[in-house]
C-alpha positions as CSV (number, residue, x, y, z in Angstrom):
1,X,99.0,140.7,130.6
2,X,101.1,139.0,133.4
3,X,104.1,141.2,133.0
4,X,101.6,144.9,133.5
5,X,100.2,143.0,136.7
6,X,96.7,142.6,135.1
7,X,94.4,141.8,138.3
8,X,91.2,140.1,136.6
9,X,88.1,142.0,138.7
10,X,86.4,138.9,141.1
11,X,83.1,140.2,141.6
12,X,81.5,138.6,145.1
13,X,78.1,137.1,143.9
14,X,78.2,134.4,141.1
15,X,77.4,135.4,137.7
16,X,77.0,132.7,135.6
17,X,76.0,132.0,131.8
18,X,74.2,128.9,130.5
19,X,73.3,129.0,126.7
20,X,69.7,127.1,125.8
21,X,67.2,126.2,122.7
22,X,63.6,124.6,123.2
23,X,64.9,121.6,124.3
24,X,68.0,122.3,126.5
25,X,65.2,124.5,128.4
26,X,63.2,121.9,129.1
27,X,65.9,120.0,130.6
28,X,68.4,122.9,132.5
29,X,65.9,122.9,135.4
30,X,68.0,120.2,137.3
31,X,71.5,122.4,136.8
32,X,69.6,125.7,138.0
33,X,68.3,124.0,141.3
34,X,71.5,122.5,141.8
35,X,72.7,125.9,141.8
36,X,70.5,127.5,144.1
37,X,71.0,124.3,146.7
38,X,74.4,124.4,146.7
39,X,75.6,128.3,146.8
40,X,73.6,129.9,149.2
41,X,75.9,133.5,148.4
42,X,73.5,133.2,145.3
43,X,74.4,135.6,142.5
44,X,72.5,135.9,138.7
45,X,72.1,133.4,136.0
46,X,71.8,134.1,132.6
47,X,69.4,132.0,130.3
48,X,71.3,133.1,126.6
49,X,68.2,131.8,124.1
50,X,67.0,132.5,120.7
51,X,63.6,131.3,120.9
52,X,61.5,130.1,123.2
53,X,58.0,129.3,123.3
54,X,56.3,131.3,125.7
55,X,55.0,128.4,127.9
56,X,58.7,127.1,128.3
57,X,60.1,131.1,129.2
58,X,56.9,131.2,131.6
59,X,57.7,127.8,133.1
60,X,61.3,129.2,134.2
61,X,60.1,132.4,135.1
62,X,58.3,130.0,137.6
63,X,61.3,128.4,138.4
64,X,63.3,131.5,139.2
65,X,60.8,132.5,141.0
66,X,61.1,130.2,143.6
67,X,65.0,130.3,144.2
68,X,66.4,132.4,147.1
69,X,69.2,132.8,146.5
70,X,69.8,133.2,142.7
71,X,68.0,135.8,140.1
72,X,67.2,134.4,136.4
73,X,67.9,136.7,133.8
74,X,67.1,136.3,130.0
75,X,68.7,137.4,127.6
76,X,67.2,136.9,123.6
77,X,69.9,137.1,121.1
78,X,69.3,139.9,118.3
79,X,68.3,139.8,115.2
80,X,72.4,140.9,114.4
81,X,73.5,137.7,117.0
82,X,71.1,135.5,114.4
83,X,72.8,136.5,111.4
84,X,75.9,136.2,112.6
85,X,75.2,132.8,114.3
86,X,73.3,131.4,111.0
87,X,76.9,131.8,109.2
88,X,78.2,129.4,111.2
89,X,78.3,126.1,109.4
90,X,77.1,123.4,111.2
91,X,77.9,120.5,109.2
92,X,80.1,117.6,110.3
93,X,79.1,118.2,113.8
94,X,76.4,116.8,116.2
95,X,76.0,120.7,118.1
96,X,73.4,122.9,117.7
97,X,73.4,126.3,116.6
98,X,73.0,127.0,120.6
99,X,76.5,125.9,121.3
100,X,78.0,129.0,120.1
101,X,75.8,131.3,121.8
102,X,78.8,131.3,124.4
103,X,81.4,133.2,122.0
104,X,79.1,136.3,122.0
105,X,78.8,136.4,125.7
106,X,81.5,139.2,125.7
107,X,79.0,141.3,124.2
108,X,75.6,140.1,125.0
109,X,76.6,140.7,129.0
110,X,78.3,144.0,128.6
111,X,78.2,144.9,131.8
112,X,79.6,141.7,133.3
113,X,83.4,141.2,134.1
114,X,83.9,137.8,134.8
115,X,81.4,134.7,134.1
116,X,80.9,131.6,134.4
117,X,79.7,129.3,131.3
118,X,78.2,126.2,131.8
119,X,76.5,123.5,129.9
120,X,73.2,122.4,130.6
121,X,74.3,119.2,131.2
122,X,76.3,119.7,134.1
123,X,75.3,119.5,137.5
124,X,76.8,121.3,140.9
125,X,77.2,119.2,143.7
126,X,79.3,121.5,145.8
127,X,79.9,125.4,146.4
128,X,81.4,127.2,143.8
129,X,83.4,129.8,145.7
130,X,86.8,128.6,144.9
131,X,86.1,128.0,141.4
132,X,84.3,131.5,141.1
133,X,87.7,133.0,142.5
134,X,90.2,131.4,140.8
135,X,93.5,133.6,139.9
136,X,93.7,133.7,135.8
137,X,96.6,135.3,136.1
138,X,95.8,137.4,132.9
139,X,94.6,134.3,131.1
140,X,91.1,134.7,128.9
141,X,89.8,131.8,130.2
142,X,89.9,129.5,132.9
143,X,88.8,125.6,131.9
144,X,89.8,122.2,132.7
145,X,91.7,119.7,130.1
146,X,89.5,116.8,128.6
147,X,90.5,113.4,129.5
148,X,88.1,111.4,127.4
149,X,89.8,113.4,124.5
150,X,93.1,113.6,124.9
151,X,93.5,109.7,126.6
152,X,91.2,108.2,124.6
153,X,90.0,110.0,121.6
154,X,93.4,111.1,120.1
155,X,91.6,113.6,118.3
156,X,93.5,116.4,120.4
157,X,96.8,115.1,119.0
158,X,95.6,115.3,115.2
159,X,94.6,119.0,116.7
160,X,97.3,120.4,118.8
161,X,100.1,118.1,117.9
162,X,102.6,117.7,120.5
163,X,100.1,119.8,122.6
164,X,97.6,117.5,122.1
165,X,97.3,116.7,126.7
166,X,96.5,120.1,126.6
167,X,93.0,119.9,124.4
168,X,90.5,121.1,127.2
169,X,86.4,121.1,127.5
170,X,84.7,123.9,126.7
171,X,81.4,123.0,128.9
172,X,82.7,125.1,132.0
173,X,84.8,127.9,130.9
174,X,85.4,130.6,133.7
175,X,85.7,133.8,131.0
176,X,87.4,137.3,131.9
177,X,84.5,139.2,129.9
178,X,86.3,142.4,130.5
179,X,90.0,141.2,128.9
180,X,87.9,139.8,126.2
181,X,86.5,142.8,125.5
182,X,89.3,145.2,125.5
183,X,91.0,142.9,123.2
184,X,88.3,142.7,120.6
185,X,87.9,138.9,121.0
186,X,84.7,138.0,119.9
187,X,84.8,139.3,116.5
188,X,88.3,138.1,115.6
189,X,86.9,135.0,117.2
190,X,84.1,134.6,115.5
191,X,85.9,135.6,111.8
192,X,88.4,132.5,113.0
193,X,85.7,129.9,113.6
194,X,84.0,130.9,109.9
195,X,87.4,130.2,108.3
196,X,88.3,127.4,110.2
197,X,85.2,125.4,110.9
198,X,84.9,122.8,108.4
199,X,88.3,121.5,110.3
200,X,86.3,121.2,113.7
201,X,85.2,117.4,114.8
202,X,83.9,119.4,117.9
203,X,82.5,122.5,116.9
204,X,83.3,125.4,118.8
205,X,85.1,123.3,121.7
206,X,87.8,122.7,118.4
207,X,87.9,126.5,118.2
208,X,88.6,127.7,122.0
209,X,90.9,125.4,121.8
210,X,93.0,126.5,118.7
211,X,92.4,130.5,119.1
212,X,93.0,130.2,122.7
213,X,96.1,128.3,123.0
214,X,98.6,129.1,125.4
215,X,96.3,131.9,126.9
216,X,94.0,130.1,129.0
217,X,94.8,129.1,133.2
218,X,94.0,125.1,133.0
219,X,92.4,124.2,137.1
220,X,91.6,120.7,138.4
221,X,89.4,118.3,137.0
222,X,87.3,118.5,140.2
223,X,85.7,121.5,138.3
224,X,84.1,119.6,135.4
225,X,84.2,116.3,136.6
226,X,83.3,113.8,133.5
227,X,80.9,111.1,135.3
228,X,82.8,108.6,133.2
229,X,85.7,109.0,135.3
230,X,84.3,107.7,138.5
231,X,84.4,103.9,136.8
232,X,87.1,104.5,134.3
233,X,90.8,103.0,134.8
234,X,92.3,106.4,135.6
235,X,93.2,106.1,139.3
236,X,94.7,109.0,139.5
237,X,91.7,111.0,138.7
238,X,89.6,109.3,140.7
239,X,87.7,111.7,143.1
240,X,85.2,111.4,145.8
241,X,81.8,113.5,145.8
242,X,83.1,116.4,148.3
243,X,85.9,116.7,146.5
244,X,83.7,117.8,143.3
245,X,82.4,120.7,141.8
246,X,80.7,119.9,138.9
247,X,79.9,117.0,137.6
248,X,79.5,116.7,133.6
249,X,77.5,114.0,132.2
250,X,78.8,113.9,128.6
251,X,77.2,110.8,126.7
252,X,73.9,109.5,127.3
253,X,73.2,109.4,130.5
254,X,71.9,112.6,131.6
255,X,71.0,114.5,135.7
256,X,67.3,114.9,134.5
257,X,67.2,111.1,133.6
258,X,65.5,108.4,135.7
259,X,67.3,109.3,139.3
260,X,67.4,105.3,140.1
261,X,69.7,105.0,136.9
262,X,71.9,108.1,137.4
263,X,72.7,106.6,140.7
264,X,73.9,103.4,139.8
265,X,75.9,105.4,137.1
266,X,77.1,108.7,139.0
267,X,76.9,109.3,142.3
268,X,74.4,109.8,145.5
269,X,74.0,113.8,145.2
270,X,72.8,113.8,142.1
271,X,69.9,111.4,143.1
272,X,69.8,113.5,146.4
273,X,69.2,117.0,144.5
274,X,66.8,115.0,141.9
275,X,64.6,113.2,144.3
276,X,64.9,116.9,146.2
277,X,63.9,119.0,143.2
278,X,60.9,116.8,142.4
279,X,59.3,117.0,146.1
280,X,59.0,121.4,144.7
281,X,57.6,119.8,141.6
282,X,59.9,120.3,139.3
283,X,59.7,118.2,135.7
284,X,63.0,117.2,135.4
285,X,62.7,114.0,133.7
């Protein structure tokens, strides 16, 4: 791809992708606001879901409702996506089903070149601009590697080998839905994650990382900031809030937990947008 002078199409809104169940919707409130807040050029957001009660869907439409900036769109996996989905083994791993929503997104946003997943557990604190317009250089994916894995887990070492500093996260993935596609991706993805899943310790995050090796553009940390990192022993990765785009709050602390808590853990913004978001009456705890 980087020797025919692929361009990747940059489209000028946001689109973006976040992947829910029942309860992942009753909690992605916090990310969506922190979204409209921060990126006033707005764009769409796709809510991927299976099912959905009708008072949770209603409560978003709400939500969506409200934002300025940003449109909601839903998007209710097929009874073929099910199937498909319910061949996944699950076992050995603490994800739900919902985490692999994101490997159909090639084909469940046909119309959509370039996206950007990300977990419902992540929060923007900044504008998203630069990270939206990032050069893949005729990479798949865009995504940032995962210190808590490869410095401390050494799981990425019993996965990659040698390669092991490379083992990335797989909650924000900038994704070239339009190179995916013209490859064929998500079904020779999707066959490689039934053959190879009872290997995973990480479920799909295993996967991008085996299938995708060597073709995806690795940016700074800044862009899926672990909150772990602000207290760990890593000075080098220590970053202030306005250098941050997202922040990530893998582990138990959580951005729609008790804001006094995620303070004294993360960082001001977060109680900023969460002391914000419940003034419009939003139930984000």
């Amino acid at each position: 791809m980087q020797a025919s002078h692929y361009q990747a199409s940059v489209p000028e809104k946001l689109t973006l992708a976040v992947c829910l169940d029942e309860y992942s919707a009753g909690k992605v409130d916090v990310l969506l606001y922190s979204l409209e807040r921060n990126n006033p050029s707005g764009g769409v957001i796709y809510l991927i879901y299976e099912e959905l009660t009708p008072q949770t869907k209603a409560w978003l439409v709400r939500l969506g409702q409200g934002f300025v900036n940003f449109k909601l769109e839903f998007i209710k996996l097929s009874l073929l996506d099910r199937h498909l989905l319910n061949k996944i083994s699950l076992a050995g791993n603490h994800l739900p089903v919902s985490a692999y929503y994101r490997i159909l997104l090639p084909n469940l946003l046909p119309e959509v070149d370039r996206v950007l997943y990300l977990d419902y557990d992540t929060l923007v604190v900044n504008d998203l601009t630069s990270l939206w317009q990032s050069d893949l250089e005729g990479h798949f994916l865009s995504c940032i590697r995962d210190l808590g894995v490869t410095i401390k887990n050494g799981w990425s070492n019993d996965l990659l080998g040698k390669y092991g500093e490379n083992y990335f996260n797989s909650g924000v993935l900038l994704m070239d839905l339009a190179l995916l596609r013209k490859y064929s991706l998500t079904s020779y993805f999707y066959q490689f994650i039934l053959e190879a899943t009872d290997f995973f310790v990480l479920g799909d995050q295993d996967a991008y990382n085996l299938y995708f090796k060597d073709a995806v553009k690795y940016l700074g940390v800044e862009n899926n900031y672990v909150c772990k990192l602000f207290s760990s022993d890593l000075a080098s990765e220590h970053r202030k809030l306005q250098e941050i785009n997202v922040l990530h709050f893998l582990g138990a602390e959580k951005p729609w937990h008790d804001a006094a808590t995620t303070l004294k853990k993360c960082c001001l913004q977060s109680l900023v947008i969460v002391t914000t978001a419940r003034s419009y009456g939003l139930n984000i705890i």
